[in-house]
C-alpha positions in Angstrom: -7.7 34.9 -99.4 -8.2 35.2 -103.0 -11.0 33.4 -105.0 -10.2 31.6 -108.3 -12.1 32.9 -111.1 -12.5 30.8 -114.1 -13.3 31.5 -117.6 -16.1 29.9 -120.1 -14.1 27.2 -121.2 -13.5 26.1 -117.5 -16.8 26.1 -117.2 -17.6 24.1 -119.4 -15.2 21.6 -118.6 -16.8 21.4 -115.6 -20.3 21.1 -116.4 -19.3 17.8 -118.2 -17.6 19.1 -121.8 -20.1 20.9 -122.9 -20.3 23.5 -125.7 -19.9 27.1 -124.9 -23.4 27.1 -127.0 -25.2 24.8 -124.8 -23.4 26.8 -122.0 -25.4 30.2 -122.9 -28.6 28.0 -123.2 -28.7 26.6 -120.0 -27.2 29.8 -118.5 -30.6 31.6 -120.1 -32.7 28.7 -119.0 -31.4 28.4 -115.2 -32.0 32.1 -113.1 -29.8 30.4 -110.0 -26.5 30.7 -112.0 -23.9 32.6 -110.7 -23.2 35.7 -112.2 -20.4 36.4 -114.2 -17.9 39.1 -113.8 -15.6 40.9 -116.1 -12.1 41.8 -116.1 -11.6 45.5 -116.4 -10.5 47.1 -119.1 -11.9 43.7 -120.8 -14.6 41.8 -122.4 -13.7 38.9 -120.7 -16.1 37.2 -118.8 -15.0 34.8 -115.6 -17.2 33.1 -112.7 -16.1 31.8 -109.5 -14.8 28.9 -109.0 -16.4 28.5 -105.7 -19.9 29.5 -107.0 -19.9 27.8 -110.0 -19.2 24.1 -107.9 -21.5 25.1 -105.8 -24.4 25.0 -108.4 -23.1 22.0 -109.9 -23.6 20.3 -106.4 -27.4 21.9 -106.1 -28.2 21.2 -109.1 -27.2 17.7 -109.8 -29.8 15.2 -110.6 -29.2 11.6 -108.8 -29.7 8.8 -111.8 -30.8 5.2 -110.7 
């Protein structure tokens, strides 16, 4: 089985349409991230899927 990589604009989708600016910040600011990967022969960077919905789950804050 394959896993889905995705690149920084997925991401940012994801974590709710957020700049890829604010992306780097809170990518510097939280050590738990996953880890990017690069395509070779590229500099383009990709996360997984998996990993990356992962820490949205952990590290979503409930909001009464």
């Amino acid at each position: 089985m394959h896993e889905k990589i995705i690149r920084i604009k997925q991401v940012c989708k994801r974590l709710g349409d957020i700049s890829e600016t604010t992306f780097w910040r809170i990518r510097k600011e939280c050590n738990d991230f996953p880890t990017s990967v690069k395509i070779k022969g590229t500099s383009i960077k990709c996360w997984s899927e998996s990993e990356v919905n992962q820490w949205i789950i952990d590290n979503r804050e409930e909001v009464e």
